[in-house]
N, CA, C and O atoms as CSV, one atom per row, in Angstrom:
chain,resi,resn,atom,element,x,y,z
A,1,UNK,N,N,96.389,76.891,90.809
A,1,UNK,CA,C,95.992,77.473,92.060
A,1,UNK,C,C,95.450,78.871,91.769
A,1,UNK,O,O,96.000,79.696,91.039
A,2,UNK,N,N,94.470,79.008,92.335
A,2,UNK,CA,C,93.349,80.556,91.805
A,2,UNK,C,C,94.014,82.163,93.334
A,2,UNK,O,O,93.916,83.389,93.291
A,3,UNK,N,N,94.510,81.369,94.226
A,3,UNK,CA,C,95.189,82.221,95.038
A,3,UNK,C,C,95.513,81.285,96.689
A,3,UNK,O,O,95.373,80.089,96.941
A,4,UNK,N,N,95.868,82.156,97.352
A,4,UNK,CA,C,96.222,81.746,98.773
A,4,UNK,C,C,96.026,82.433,99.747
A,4,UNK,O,O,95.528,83.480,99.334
A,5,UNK,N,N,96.141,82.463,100.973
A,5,UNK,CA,C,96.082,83.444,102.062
A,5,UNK,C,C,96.623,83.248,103.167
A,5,UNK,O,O,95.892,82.692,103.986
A,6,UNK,N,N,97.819,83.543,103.556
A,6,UNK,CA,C,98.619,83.571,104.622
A,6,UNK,C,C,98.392,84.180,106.105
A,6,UNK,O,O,99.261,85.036,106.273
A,7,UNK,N,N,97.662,84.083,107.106
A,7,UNK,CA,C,97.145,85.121,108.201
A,7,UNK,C,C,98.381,84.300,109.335
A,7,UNK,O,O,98.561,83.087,109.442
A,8,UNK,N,N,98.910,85.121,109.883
A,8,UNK,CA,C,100.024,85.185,111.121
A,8,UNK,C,C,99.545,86.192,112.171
A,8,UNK,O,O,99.021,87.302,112.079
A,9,UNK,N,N,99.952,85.321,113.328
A,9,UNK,CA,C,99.246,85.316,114.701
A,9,UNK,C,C,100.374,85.946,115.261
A,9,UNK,O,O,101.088,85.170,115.896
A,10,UNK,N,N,100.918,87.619,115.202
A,10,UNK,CA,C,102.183,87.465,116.225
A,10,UNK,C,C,102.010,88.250,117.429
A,10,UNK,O,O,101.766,89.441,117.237
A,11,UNK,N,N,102.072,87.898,118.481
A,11,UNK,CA,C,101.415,88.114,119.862
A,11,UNK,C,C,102.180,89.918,120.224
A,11,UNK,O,O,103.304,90.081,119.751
A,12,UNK,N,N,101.910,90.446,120.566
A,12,UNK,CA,C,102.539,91.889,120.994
A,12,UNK,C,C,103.201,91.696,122.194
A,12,UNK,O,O,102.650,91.411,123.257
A,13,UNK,N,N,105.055,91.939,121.917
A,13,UNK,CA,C,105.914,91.870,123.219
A,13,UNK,C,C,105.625,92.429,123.910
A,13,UNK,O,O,105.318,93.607,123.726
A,14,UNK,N,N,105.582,91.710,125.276
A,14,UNK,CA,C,105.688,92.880,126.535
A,14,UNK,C,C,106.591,92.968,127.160
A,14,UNK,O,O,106.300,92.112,127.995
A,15,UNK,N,N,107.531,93.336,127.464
A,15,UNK,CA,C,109.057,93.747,128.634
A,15,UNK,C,C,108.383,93.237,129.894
A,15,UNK,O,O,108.759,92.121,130.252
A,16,UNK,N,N,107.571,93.763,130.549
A,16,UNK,CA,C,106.859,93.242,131.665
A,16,UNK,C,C,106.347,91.849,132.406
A,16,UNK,O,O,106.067,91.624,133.583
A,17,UNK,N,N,106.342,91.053,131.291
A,17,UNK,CA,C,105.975,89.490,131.614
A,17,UNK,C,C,106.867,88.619,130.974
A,17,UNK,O,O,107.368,88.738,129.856
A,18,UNK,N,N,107.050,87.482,132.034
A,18,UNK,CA,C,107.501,86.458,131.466
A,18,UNK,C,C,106.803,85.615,130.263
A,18,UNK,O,O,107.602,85.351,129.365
A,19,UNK,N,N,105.744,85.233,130.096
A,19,UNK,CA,C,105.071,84.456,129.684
A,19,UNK,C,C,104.338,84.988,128.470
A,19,UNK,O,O,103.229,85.508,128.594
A,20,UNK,N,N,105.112,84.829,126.970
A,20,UNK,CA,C,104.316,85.546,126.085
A,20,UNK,C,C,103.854,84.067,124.798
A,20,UNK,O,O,104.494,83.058,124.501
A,21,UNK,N,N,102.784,84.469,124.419
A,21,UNK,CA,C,101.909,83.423,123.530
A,21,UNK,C,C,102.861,83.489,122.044
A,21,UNK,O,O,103.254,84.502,121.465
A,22,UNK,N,N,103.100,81.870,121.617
A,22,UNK,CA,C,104.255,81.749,120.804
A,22,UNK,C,C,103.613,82.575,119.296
A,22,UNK,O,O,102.432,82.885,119.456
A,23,UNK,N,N,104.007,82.851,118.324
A,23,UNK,CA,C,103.496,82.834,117.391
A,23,UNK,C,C,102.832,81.721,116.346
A,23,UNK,O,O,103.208,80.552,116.252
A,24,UNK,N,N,101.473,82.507,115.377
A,24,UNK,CA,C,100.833,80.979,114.790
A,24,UNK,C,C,101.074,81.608,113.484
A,24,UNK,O,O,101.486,82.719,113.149
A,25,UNK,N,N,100.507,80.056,112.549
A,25,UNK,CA,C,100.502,80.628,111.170
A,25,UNK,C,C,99.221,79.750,110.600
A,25,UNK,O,O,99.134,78.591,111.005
A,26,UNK,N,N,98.030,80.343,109.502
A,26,UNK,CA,C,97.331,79.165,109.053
A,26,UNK,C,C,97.466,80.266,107.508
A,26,UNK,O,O,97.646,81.470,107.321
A,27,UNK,N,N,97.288,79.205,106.743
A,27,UNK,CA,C,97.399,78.623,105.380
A,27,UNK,C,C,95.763,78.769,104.528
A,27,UNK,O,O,95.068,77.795,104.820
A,28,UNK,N,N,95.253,79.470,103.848
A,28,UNK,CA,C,94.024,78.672,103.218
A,28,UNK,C,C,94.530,78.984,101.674
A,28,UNK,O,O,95.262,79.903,101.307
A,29,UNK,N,N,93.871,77.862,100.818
A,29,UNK,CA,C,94.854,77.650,99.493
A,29,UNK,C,C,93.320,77.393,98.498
A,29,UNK,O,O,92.520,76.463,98.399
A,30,UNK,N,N,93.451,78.760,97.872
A,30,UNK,CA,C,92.520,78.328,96.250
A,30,UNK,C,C,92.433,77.290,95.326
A,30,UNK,O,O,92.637,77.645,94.165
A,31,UNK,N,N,92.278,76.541,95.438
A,31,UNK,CA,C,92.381,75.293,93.921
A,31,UNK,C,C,91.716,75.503,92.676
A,31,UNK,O,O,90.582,75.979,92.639
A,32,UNK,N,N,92.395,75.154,91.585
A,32,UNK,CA,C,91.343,75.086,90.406
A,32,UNK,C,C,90.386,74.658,90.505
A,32,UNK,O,O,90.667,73.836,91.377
A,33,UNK,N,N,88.986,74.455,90.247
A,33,UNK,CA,C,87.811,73.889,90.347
A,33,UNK,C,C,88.312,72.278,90.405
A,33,UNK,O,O,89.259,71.916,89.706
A,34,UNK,N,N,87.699,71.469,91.173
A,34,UNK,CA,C,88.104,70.006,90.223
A,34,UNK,C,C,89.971,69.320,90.716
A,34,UNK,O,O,90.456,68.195,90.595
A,35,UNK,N,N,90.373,70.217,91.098
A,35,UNK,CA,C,92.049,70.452,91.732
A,35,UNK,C,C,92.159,69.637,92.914
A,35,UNK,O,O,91.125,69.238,93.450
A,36,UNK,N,N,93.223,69.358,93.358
A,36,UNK,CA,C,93.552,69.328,94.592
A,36,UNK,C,C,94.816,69.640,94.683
A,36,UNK,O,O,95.481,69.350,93.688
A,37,UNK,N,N,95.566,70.316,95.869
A,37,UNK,CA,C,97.348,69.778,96.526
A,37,UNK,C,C,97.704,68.617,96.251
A,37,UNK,O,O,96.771,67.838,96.444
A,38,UNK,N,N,98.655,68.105,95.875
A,38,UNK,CA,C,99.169,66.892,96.218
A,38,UNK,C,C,99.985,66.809,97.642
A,38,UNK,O,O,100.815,67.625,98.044
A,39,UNK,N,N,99.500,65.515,98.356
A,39,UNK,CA,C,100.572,65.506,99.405
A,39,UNK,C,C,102.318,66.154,99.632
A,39,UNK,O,O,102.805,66.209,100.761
A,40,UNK,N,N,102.960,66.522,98.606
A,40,UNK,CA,C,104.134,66.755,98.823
A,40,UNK,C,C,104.263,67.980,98.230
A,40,UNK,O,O,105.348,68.431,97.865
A,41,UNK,N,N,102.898,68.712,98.080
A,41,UNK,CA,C,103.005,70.264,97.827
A,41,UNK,C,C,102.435,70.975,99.240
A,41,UNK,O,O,102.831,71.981,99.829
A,42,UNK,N,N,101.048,69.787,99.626
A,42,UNK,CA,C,101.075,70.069,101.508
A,42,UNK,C,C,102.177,70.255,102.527
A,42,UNK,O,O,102.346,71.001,103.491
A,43,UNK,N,N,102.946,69.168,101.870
A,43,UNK,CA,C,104.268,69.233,102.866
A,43,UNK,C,C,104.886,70.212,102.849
A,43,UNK,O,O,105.109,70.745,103.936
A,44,UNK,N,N,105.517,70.970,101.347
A,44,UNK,CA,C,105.931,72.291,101.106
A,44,UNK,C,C,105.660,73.269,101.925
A,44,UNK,O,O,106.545,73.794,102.600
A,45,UNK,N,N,104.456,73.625,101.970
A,45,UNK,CA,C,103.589,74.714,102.548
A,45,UNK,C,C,103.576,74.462,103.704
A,45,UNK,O,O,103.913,75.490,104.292
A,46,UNK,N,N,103.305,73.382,104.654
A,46,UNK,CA,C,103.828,73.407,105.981
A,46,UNK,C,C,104.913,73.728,106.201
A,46,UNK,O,O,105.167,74.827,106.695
A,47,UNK,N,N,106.023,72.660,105.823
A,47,UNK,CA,C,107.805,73.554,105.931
A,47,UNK,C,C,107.652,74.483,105.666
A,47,UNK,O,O,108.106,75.068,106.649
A,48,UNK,N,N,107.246,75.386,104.871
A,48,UNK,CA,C,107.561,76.761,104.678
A,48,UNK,C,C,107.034,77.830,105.830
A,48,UNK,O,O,107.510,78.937,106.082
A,49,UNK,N,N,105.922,77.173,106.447
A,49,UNK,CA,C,105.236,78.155,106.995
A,49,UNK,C,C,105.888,77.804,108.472
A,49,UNK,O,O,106.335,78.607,109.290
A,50,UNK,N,N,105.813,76.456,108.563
A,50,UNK,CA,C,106.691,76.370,110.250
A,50,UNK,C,C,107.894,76.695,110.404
A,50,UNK,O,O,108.229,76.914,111.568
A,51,UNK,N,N,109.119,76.863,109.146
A,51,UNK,CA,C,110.301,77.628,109.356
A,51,UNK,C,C,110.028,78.826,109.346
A,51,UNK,O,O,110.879,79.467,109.963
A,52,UNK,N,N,108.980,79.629,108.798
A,52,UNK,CA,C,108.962,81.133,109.479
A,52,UNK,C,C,108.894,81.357,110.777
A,52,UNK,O,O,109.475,82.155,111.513
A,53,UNK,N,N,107.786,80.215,111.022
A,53,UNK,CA,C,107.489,80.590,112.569
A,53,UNK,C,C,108.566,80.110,113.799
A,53,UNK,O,O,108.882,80.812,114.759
A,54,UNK,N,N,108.945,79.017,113.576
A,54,UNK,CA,C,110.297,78.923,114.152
A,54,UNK,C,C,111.606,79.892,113.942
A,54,UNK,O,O,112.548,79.946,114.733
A,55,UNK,N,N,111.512,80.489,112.982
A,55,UNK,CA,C,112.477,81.688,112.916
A,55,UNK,C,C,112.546,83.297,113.903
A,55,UNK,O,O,113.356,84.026,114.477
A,56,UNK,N,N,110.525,83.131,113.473
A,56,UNK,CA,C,109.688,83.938,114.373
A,56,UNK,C,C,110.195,83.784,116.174
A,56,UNK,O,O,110.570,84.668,116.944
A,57,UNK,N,N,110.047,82.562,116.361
A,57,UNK,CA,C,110.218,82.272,118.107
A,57,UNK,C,C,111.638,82.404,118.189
A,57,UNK,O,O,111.740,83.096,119.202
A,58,UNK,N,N,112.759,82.202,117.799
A,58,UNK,CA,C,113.874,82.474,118.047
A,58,UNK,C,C,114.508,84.603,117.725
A,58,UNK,O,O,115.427,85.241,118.240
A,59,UNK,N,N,113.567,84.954,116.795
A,59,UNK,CA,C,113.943,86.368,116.931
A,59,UNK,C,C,113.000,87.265,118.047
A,59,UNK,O,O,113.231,88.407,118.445
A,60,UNK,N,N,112.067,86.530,118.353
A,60,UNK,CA,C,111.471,86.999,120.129
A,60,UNK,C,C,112.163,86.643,121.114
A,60,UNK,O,O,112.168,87.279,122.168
A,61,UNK,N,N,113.048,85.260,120.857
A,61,UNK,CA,C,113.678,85.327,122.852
A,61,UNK,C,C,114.612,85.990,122.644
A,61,UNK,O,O,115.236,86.265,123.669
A,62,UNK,N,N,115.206,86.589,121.282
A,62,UNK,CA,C,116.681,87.313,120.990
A,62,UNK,C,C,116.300,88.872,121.587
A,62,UNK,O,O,116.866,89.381,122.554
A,63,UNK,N,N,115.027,89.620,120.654
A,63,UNK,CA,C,114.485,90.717,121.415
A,63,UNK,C,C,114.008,90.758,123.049
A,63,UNK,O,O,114.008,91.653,123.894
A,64,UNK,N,N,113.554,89.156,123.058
A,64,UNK,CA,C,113.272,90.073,124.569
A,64,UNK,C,C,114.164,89.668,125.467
A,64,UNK,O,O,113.741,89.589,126.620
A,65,UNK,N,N,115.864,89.241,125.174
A,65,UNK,CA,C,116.652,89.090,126.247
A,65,UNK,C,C,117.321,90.752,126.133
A,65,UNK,O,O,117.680,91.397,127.118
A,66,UNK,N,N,117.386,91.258,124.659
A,66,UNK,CA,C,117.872,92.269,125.123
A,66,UNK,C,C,116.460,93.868,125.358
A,66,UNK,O,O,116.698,95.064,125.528
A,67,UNK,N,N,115.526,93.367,125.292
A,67,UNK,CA,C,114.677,94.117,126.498
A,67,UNK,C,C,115.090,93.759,127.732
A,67,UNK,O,O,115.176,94.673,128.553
A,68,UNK,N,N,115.271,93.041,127.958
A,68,UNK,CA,C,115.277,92.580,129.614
A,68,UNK,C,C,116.608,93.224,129.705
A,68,UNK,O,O,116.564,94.172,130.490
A,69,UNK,N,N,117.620,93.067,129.247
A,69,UNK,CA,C,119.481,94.068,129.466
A,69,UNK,C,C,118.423,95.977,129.435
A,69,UNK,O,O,118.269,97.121,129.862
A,70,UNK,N,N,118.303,95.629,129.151
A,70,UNK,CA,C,118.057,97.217,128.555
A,70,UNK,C,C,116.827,97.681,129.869
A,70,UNK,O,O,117.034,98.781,130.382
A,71,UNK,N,N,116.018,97.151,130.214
A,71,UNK,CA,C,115.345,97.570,131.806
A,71,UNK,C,C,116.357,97.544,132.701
A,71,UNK,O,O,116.539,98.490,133.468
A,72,UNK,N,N,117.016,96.612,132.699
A,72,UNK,CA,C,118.178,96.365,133.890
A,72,UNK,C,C,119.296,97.545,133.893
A,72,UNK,O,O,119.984,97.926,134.840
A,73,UNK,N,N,119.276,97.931,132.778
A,73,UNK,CA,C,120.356,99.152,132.525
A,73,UNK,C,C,119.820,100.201,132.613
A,73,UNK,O,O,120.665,101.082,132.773
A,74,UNK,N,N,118.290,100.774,132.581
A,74,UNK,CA,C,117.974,101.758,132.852
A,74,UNK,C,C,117.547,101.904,134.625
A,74,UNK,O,O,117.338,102.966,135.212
A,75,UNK,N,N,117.503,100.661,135.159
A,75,UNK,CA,C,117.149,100.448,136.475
A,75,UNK,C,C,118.713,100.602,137.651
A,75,UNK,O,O,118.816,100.735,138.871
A,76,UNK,N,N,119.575,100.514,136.687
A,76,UNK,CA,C,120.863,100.469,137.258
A,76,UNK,C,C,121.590,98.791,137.975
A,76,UNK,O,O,122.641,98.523,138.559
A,77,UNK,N,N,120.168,97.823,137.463
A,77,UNK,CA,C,120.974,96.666,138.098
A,77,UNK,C,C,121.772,95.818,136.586
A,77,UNK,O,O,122.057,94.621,136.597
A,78,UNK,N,N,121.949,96.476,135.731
A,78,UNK,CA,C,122.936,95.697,135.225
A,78,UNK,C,C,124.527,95.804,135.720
A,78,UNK,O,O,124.936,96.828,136.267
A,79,UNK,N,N,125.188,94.916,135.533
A,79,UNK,CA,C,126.587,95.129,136.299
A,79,UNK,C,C,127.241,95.365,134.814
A,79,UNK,O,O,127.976,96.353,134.838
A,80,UNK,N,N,127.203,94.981,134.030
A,80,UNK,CA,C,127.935,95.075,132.364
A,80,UNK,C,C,127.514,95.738,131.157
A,80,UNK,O,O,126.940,95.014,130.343
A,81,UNK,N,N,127.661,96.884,130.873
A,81,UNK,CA,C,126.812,97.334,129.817
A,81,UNK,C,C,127.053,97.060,128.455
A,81,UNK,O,O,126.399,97.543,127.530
A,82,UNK,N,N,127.966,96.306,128.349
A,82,UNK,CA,C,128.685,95.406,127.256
A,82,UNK,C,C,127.642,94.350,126.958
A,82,UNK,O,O,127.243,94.200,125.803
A,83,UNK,N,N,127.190,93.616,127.952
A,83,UNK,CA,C,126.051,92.265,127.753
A,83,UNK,C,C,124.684,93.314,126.830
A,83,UNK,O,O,124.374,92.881,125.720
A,84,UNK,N,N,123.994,94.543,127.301
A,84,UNK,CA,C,123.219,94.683,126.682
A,84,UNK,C,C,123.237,95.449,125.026
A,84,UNK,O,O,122.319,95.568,124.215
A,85,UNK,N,N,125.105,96.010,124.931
A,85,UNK,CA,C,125.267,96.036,123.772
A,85,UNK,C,C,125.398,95.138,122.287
A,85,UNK,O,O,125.310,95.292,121.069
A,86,UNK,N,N,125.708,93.958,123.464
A,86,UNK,CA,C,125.864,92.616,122.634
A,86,UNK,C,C,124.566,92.048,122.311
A,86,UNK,O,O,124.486,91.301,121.336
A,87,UNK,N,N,123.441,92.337,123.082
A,87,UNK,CA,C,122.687,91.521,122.992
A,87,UNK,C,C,121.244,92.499,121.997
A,87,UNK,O,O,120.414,92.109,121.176
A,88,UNK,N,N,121.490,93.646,122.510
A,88,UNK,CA,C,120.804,94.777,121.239
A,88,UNK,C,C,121.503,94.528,119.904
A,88,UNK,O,O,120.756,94.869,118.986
A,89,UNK,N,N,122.498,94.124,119.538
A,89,UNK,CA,C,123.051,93.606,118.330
A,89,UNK,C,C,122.975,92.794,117.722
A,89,UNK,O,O,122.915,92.825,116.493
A,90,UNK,N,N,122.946,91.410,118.730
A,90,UNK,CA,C,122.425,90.428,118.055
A,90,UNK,C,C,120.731,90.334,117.923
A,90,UNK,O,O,120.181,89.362,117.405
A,91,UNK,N,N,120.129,91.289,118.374
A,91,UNK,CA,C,118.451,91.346,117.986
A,91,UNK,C,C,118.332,92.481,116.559
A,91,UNK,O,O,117.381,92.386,115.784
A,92,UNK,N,N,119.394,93.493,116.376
A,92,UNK,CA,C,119.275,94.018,115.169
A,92,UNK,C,C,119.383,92.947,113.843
A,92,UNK,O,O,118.595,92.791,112.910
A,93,UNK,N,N,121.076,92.066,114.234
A,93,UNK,CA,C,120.924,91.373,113.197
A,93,UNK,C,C,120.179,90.097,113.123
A,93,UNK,O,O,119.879,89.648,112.017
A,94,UNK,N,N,119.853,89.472,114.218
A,94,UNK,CA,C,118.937,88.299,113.758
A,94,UNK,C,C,117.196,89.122,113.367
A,94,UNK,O,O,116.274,88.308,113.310
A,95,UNK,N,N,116.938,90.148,113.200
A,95,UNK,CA,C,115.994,90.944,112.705
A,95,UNK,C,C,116.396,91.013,111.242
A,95,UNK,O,O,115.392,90.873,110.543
A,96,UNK,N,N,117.643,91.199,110.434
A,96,UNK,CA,C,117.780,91.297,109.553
A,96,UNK,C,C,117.739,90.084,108.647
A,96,UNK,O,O,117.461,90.267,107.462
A,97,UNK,N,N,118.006,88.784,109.120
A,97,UNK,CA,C,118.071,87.616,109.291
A,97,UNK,C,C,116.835,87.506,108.986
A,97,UNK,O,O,116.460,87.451,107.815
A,98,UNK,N,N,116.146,87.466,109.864
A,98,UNK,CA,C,114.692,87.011,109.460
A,98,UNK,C,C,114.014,87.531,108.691
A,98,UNK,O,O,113.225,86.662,108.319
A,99,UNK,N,N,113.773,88.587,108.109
A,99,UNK,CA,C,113.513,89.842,107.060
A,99,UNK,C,C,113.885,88.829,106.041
A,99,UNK,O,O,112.975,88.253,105.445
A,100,UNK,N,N,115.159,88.539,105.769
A,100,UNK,CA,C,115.679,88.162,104.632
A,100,UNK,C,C,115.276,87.024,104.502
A,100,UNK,O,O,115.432,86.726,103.318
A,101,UNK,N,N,114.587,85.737,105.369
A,101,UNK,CA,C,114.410,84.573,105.334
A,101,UNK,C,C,112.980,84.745,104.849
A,101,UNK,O,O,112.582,84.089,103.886
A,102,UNK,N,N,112.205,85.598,105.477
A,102,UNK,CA,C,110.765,85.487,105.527
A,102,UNK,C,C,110.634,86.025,103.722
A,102,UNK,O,O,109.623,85.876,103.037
A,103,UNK,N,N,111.709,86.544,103.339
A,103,UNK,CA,C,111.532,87.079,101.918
A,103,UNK,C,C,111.547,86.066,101.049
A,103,UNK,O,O,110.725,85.810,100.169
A,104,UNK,N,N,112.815,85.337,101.432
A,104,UNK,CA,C,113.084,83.856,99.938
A,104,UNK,C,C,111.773,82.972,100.592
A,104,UNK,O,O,111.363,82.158,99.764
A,105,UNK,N,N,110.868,82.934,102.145
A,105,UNK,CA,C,109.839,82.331,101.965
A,105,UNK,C,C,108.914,82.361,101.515
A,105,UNK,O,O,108.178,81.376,101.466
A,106,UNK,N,N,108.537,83.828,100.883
A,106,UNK,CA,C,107.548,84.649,100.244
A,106,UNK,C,C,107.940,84.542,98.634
A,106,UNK,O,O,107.067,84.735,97.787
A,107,UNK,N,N,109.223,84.240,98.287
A,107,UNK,CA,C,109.143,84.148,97.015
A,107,UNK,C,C,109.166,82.310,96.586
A,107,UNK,O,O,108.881,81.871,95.472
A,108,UNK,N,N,109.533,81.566,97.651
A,108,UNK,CA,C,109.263,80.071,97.506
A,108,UNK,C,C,107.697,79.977,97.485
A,108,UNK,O,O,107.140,79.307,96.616
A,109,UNK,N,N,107.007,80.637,98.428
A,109,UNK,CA,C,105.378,80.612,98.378
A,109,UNK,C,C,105.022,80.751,97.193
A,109,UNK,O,O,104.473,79.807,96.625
A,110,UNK,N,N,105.266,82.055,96.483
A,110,UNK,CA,C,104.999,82.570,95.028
A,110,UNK,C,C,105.263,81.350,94.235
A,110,UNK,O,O,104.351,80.817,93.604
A,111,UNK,N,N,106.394,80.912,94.237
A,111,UNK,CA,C,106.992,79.919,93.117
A,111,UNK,C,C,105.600,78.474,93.189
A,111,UNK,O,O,105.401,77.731,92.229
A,112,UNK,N,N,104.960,78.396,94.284
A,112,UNK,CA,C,104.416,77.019,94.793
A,112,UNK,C,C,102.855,77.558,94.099
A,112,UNK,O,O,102.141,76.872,93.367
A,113,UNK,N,N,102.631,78.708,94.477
A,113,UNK,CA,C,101.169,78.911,94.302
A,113,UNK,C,C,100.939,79.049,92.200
A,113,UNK,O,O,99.914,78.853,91.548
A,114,UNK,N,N,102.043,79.361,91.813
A,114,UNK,CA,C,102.422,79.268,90.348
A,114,UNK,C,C,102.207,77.576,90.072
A,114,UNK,O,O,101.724,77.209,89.001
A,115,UNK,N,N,102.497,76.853,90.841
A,115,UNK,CA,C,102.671,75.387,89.818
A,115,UNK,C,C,101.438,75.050,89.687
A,115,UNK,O,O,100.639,75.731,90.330
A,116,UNK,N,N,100.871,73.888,88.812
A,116,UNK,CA,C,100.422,73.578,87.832
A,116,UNK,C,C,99.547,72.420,89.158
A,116,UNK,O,O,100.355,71.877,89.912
A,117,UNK,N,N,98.448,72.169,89.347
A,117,UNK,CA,C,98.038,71.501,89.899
A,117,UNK,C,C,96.551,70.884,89.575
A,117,UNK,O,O,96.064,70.027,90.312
């Protein structure tokens, strides 16, 4: 493989709207002249790239439930300020979470774009 190129689509949160555009991912992959992927190195590279992005959509509804605690608490209609401490916490660490996932996916990528094809 002569290289790769990873481009990710991640939409800019807004606090303000319900309705935000999921995140994308596309793939374009160098071959040796004469080369191809084999089907079950395609497959690789999809799993790899749709567990980021599924990792991706679950650390956005985590941030923006605790945006949404956190307007409500500066607006005065939260009743619990415990819910938006809990929930700013669990968006720090599933942030750390994903950091760390998107890393062993970046070094599984590396390992894939290395093999012999």
């Amino acid at each position: 493989m002569n290289g790769a190129v990873v481009h990710l689509a991640i939409p800019q949160k807004d606090v303000f709207t319900d309705e935000q555009q999921p995140p994308t991912a596309s793939v374009l992959v160098q071959t040796n002249p004469g080369r191809t992927l084999t089907p079950e190195q395609v497959q690789a590279v999809v799993h790899l790239v749709a567990s980021s992005i599924d990792g991706l959509d679950r650390l956005d509804g985590v941030q923006r439930t605790a945006d949404q605690l956190s307007v409500q608490a500066a607006t005065g209609e939260l009743q619990n300020i415990h819910d938006y401490t809990i929930a700013a916490t669990q968006a720090a660490v599933t942030t750390q979470v994903t950091v760390a996932v998107r890393n062993k996916a970046v070094e599984a990528f590396t390992e894939i774009m290395r093999m012999q094809v």
